[in-house]
C-alpha positions in Angstrom: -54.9 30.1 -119.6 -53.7 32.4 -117.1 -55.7 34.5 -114.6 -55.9 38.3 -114.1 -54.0 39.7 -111.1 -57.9 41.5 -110.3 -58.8 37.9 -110.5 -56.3 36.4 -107.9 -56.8 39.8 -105.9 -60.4 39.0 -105.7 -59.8 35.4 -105.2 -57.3 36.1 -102.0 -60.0 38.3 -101.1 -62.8 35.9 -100.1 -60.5 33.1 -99.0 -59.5 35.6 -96.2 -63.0 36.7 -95.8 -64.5 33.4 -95.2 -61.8 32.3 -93.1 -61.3 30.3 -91.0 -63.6 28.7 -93.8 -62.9 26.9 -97.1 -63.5 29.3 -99.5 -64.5 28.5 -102.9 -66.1 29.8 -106.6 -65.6 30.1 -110.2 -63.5 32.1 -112.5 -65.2 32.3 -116.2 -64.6 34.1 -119.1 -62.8 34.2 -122.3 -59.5 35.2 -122.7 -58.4 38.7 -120.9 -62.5 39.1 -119.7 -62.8 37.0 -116.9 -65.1 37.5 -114.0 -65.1 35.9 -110.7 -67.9 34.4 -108.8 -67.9 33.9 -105.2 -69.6 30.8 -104.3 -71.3 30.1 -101.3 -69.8 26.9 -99.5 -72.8 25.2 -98.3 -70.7 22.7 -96.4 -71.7 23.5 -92.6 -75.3 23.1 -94.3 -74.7 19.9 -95.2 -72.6 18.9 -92.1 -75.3 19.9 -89.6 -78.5 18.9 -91.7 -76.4 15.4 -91.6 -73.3 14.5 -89.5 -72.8 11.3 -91.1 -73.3 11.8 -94.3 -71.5 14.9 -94.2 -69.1 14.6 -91.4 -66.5 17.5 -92.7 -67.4 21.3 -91.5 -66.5 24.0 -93.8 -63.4 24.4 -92.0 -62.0 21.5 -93.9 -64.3 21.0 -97.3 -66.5 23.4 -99.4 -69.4 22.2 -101.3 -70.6 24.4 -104.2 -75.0 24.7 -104.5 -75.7 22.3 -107.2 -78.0 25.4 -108.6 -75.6 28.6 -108.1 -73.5 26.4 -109.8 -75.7 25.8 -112.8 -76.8 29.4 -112.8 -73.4 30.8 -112.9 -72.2 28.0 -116.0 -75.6 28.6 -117.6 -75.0 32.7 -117.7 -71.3 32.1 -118.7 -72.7 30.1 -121.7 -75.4 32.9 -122.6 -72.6 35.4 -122.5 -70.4 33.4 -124.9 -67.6 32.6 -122.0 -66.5 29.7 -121.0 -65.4 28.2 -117.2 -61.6 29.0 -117.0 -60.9 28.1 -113.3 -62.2 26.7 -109.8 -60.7 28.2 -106.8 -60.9 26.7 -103.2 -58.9 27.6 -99.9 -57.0 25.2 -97.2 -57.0 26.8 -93.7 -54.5 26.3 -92.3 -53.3 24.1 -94.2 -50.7 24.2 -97.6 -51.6 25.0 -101.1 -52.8 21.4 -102.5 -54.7 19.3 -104.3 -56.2 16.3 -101.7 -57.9 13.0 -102.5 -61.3 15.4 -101.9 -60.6 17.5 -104.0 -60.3 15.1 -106.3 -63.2 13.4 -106.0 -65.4 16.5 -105.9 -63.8 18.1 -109.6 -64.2 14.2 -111.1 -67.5 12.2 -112.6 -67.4 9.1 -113.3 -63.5 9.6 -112.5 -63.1 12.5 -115.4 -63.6 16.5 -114.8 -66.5 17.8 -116.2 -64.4 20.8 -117.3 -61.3 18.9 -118.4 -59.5 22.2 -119.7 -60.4 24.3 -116.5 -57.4 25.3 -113.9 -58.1 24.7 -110.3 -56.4 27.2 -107.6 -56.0 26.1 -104.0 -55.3 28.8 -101.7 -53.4 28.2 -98.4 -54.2 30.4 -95.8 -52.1 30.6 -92.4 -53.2 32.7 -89.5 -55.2 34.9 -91.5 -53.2 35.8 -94.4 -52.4 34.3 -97.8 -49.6 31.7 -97.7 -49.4 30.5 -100.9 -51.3 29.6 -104.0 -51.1 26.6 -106.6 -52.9 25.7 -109.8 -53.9 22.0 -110.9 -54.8 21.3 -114.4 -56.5 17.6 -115.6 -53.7 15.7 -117.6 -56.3 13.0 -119.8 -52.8 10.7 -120.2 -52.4 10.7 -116.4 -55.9 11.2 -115.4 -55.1 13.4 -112.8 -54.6 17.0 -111.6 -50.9 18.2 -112.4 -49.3 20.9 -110.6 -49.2 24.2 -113.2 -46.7 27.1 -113.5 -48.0 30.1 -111.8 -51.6 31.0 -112.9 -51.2 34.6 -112.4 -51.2 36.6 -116.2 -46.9 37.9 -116.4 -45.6 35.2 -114.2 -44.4 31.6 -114.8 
């Protein structure tokens, strides 16, 4: 699947709009339609309601509302659409895909959208460094790195 450059646009968008936050949301869709939702990271919620359970800020994990995340899945299933991606930025930080991140995409140690992409944005000093895409390999049970994700490009 590959993404819309409105889609990427939009996704560059909010990454430097949330900065020097992690950014994060979900791309669905089907096919060439594909809308983007920009999700609220709830992480310096969870960091300050508590420390140790939660010791990250936003500055260095996102965590997507349990609810808007239902709501947003449940509408793309009304519609017909499917969930094609999930995007996330990395302050200051390069374009990757951590042991977090990880462990936040898997159940169980499996994805609960096996054939969705995830982005991760890099962000230096305000401004888009670089983007990659992951997608879940069941034979290596992992996240791969993916050709560009961007619709024309490889």
């Amino acid at each position: 699947m590959k993404l819309n450059k409105d889609v990427i646009e939009a996704m560059f968008q909010h990454a430097l709009k949330t900065y020097p936050d992690e950014c994060c949301g979900i791309v669905t869709g089907d096919g060439n339609n594909q809308t983007v939702h920009l999700c609220e990271n709830i992480q310096n919620r969870l960091h300050s309601e508590d420390p140790q359970r939660h010791p990250r800020d936003a500055r260095t994990a996102y965590v997507i509302d349990r609810k808007e995340f239902e709501e947003i899945i449940s509408r793309a299933k009304v519609q017909g659409k499917g969930v094609i991606a999930f995007y996330h930025s990395h302050p200051e930080h390069e374009a990757y895909f951590s042991e977090e991140d990880f462990a936040a995409q898997t159940v169980f140690g499996e994805p609960e959208f096996p054939d969705a992409l995830h982005i991760v944005i890099s962000v230096r000093n305000g401004k888009i460094h670089d983007l990659k895409c992951f997608k879940w390999d069941r034979g290596k049970q992992g996240f791969l790195k993916m050709p560009s994700p961007l619709a024309g490009e490889s």
